[in-house]
C-alpha positions in Angstrom: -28.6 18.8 59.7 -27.6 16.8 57.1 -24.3 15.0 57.3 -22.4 15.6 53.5 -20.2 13.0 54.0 -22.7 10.5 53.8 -23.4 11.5 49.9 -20.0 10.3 49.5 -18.8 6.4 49.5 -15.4 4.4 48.8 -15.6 2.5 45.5 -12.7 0.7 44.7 -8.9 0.3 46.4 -5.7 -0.6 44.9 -2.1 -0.8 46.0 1.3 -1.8 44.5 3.7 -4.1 45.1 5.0 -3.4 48.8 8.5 -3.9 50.0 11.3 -2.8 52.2 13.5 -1.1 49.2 11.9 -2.1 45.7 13.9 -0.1 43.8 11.4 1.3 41.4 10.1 4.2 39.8 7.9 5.6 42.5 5.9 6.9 39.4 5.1 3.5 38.6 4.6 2.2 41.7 1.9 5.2 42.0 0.1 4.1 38.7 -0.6 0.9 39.5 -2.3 1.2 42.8 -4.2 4.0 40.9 -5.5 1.6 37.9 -5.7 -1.3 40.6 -8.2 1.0 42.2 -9.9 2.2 39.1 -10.1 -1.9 37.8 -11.5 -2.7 41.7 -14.5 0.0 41.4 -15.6 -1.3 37.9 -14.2 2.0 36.1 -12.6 3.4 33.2 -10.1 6.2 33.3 -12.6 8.6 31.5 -14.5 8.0 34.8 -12.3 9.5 37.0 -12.9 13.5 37.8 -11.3 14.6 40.5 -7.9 13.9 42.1 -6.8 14.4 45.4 -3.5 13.4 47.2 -1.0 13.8 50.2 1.4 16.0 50.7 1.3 16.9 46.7 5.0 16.6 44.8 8.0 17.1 47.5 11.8 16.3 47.1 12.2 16.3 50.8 12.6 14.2 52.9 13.8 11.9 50.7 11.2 8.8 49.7 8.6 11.0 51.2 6.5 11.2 48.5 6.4 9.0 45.0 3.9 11.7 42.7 1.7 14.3 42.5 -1.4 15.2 41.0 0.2 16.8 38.2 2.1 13.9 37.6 -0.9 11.1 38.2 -2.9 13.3 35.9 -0.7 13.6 32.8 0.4 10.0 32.9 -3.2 8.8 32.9 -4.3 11.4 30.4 -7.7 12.4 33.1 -10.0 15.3 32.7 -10.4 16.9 35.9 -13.0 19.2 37.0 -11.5 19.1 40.9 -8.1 18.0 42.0 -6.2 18.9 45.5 -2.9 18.5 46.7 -0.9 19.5 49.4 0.9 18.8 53.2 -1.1 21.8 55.1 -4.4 19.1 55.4 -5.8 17.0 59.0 -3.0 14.3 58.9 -2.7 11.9 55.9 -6.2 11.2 55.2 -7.0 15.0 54.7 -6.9 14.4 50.9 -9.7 11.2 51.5 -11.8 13.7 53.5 -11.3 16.6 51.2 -12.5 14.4 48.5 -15.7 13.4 49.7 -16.2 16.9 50.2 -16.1 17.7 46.4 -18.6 14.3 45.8 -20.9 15.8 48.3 -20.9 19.3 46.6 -21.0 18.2 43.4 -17.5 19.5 41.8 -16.6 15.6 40.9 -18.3 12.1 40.4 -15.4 9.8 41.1 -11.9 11.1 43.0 -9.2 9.2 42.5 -7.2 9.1 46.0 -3.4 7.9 46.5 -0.2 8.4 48.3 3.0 7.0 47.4 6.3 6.0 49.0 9.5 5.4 48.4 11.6 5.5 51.6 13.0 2.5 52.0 14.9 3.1 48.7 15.8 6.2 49.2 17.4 5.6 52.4 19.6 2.9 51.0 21.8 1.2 53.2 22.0 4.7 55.6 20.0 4.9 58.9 17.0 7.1 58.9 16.9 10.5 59.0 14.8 13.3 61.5 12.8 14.2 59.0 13.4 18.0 59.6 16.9 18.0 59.5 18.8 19.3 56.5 15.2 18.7 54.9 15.9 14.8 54.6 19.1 15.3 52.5 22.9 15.2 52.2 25.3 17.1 54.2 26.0 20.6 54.4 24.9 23.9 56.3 21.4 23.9 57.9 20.2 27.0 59.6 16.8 25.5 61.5 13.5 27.8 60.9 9.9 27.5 62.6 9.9 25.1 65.8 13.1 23.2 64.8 15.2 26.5 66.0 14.1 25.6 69.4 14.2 21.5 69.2 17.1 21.1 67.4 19.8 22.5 69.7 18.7 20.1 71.6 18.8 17.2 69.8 15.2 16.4 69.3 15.7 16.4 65.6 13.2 13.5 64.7 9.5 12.8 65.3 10.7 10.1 66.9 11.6 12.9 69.7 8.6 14.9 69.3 5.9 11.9 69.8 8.1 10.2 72.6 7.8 13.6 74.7 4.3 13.1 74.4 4.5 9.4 75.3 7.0 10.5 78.3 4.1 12.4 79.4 1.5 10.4 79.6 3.4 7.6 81.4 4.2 10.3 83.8 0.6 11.2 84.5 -1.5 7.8 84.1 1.5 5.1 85.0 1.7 3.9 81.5 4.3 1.2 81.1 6.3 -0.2 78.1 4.6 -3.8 78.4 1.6 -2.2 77.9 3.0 -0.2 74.9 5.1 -3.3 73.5 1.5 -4.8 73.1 1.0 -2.4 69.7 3.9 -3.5 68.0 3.1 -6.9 69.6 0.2 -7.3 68.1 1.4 -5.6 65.0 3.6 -8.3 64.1 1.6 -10.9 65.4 -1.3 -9.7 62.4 1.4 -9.0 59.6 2.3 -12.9 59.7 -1.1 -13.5 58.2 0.0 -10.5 55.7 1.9 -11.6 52.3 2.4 -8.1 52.1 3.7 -7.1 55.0 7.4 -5.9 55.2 8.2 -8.5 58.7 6.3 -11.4 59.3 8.6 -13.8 61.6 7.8 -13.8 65.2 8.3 -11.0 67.9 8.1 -11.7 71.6 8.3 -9.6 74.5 11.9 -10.4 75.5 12.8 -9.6 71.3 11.4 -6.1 72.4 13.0 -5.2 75.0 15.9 -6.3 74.1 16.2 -4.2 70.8 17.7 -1.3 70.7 16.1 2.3 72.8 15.7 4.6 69.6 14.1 8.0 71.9 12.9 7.0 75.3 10.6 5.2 76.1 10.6 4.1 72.0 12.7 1.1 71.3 13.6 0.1 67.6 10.4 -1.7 67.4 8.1 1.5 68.6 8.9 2.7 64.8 7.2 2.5 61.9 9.1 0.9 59.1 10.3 2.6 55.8 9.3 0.9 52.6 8.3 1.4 49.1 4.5 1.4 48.2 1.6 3.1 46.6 -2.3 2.7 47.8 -5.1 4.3 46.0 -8.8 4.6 46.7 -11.5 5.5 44.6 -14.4 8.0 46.7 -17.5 8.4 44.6 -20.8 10.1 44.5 -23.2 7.9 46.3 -26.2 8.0 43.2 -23.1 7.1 41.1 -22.1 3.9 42.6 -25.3 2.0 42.2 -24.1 0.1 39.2 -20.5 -0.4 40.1 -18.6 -3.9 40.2 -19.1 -4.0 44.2 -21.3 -2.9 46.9 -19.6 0.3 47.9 -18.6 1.1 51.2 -20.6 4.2 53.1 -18.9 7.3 54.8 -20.5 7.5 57.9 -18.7 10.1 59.7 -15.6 12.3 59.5 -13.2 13.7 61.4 -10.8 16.6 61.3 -11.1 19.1 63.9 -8.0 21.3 65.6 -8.2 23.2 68.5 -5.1 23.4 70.6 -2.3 25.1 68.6 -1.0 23.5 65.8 2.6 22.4 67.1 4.6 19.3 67.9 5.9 21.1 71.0 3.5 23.8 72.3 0.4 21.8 72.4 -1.3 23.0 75.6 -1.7 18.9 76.7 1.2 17.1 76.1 -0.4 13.6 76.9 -2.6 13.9 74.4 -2.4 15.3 70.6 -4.9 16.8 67.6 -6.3 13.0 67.6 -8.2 14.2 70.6 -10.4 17.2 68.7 -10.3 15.0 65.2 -12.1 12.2 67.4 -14.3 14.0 69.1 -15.7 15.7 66.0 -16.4 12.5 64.5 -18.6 10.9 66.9 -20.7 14.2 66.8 -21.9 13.7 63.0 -23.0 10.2 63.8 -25.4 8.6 66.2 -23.2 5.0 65.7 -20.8 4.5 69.2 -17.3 3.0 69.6 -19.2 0.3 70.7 -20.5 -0.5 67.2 -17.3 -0.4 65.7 -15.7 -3.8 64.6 -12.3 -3.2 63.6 -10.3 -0.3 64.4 -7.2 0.9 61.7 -5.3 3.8 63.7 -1.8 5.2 63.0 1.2 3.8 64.5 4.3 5.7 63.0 5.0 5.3 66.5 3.1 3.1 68.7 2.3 5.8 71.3 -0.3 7.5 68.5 -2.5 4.1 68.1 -2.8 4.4 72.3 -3.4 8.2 71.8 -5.9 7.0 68.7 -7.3 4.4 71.5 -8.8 7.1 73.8 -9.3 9.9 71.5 -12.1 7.7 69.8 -13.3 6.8 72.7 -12.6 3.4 73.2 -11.1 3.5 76.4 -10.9 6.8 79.2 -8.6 9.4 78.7 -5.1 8.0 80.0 -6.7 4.1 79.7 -5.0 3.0 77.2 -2.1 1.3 78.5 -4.5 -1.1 80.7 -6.8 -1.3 77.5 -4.0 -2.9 75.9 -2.8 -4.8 78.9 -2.2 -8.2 77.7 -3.1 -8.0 73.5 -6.3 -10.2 73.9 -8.9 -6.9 73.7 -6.9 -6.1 70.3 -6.1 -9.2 68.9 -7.7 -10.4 65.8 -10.1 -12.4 67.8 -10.8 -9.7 70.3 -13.0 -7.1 71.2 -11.7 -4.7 68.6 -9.6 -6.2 66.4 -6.7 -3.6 66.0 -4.5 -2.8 62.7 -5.4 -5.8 61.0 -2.6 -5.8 58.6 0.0 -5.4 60.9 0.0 -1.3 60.8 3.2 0.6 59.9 5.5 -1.3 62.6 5.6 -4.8 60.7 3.1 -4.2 57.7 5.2 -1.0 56.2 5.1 2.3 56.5 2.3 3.4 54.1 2.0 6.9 55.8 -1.9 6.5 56.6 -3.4 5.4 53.6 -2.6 2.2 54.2 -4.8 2.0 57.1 -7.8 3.0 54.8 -7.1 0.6 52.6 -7.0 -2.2 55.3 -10.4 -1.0 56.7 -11.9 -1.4 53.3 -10.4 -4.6 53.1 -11.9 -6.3 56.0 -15.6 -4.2 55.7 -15.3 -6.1 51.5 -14.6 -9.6 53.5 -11.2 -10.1 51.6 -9.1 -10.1 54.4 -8.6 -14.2 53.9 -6.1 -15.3 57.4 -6.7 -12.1 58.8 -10.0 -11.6 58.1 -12.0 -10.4 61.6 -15.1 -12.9 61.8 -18.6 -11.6 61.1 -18.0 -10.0 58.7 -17.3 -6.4 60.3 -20.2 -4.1 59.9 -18.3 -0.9 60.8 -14.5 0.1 60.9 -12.6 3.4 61.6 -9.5 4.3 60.1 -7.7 7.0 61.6 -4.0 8.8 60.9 -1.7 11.3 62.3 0.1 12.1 65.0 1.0 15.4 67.2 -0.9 18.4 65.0 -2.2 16.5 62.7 -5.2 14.1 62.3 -7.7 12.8 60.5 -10.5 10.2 60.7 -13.4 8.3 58.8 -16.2 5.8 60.3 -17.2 3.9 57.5 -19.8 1.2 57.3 -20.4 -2.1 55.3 -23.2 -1.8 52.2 
């Protein structure tokens, strides 16, 4: 059986400026990671064919998303023959996977791929909202629909809430501890300081963690990701296409999007493990490359229960191993056996909502990762995102 995916390859990346609240058009901020990606791969504008984004234009929450395609399209004046867009896709990186679809089947040459923020901003000097609540916005009435009739009255209006339940669980079954967790936002920071770009760089320790504030038990303040404004952008192209680009591109080994539990933050039928599980497994079917080959590992962390959940659904560590796996930080550390979010993931490096773990994978597989860069170079990386019902995940090799 052929694997598709492997007709497809990344070409270029981009991002914009990155910061806690920029106060920018998140229009602009969109464009430039878009023409930083289309400079990076070597291409003009007239190149670009296809389009693809996550989730599409929403309003709400607030911040939760800078453009869509409609928008990316008209301002740079592309002719499309495919475009996608929309929040119903395998986490955040649905729109990357969808897109090397469309290369492989021949409805576009080169997708232009981005995702754009603007929380921080629009959050202003408020705390942060559950993002179901009120959808994101001002006061007033708010009659809950869907899943949210049956959290809400109960407070669990956040996915802060929704993941911790999970995490609750699986200390519950496998003795997982909070010095085990603290070691993902740990390690986090301990990467972003070698990170111009990241949002905090000055020191954490253990004692800073514990004693911040408990945000939803067993999360503390520094178990969540951080809102900020920022746009990343990737470029997937045909594979016969890329042969005279400006770098050598990077292959698409494998992908992975499967669901098969019920697709729910609070009826999944294992609540110590999440859609990660069935994305992860799937991946490692359409490729004969192990976890053991892989060289750096990019996995979500809008909480820092999902990169442990990330941990064993790609097979890393055994199911309900990941607290010991972590035990300590040196198996993740920059230096270690698997380097781990590189950049300093969405806890210190920002909240780029998935595609920013892409981009850092590509990063370290092009060598440009200067303080941060893992030795070797890295011949193979995964990048992974999504949480609860959602996930997605590419293996993706060097060359």
């Amino acid at each position: 059986m052929e694997i598709l995916e492997r007709r497809a390859c990344i070409t270029g990346i981009g991002q914009s400026d990155i910061g806690r609240r920029l106060h920018r058009d998140p229009l602009d901020l969109t464009l430039d990671a878009c023409l930083a990606a289309i400079e990076d791969a070597g291409l003009r504008r007239d190149d670009i064919d296809g389009l693809a984004t996550y989730p599409g234009n929403l309003t709400m929450p607030a911040g939760f998303s800078g453009a869509g395609v409609t928008e990316v399209q008209d301002a740079l004046r592309l002719r499309l023959d495919w475009y996608d867009g929309g929040p119903e896709q395998p986490g955040q990186l649905g729109s990357v996977i969808n897109a090397c679809m469309a290369v492989a089947c021949g409805l576009a040459t080169h997708v232009l791929c981005f995702r754009s923020v603007f929380e921080g901003s629009a959050q202003g000097s408020r705390g942060r909202r559950g993002i179901g609540v009120d959808g994101g916005g001002g006061g007033g009435g708010f009659r809950a629909s869907g899943f949210m009739q049956w959290s809400l009255p109960f407070g669990a209006a956040s996915a802060a809430n929704w993941i911790a339940m999970f995490a609750q669980r699986h200390f519950h079954e496998y003795g997982t501890t909070r010095e085990q967790l603290a070691q993902i936002a740990l390690n986090d920071r301990k990467n972003a300081a070698r990170n111009p770009n990241a949002i905090y760089r000055e020191p954490l320790t253990l004692e800073d963690y514990f004693a911040a504030r408990m945000i939803s038990e067993p999360f503390c303040l520094y178990d969540c990701d951080v809102p900020c404004d920022g746009a990343t952008a990737v470029i997937v192209s045909r594979r016969e296409a890329a042969r005279d680009l400006r770098r050598t591109p990077i292959g698409v080994e494998a992908v992975g999007s499967a669901i098969h539990g019920r697709p729910s933050w609070d009826q999944w039928e294992e609540l110590s493990t999440m859609a990660l599980r069935d994305a992860g497994a799937m991946l490692w079917k359409r490729t004969d490359l192990k976890p053991a080959d892989v060289d750096v590992a990019e996995l979500y962390d809008g909480f820092s229960f999902i990169a442990l959940a990330w941990l064993e659904a790609l097979g890393f560590c055994g199911k309900g191993e990941s607290g010991p796996f972590v035990a300590g930080g040196q198996r993740i550390a920059l230096d270690g056996e698997l380097p781990l979010n590189t950049q300093g993931g969405q806890l210190s490096g920002g909240r780029l909502h998935g595609y920013g773990f892409l981009h850092e994978a590509c990063v370290q597989l092009f060598g440009e990762g200067g303080p941060r860069q893992v030795e070797g170079p890295p011949q193979v990386a995964v990048a992974a995102a999504g949480g609860g019902p959602l996930g997605g995940c590419l293996l993706l090799t060097r060359g």
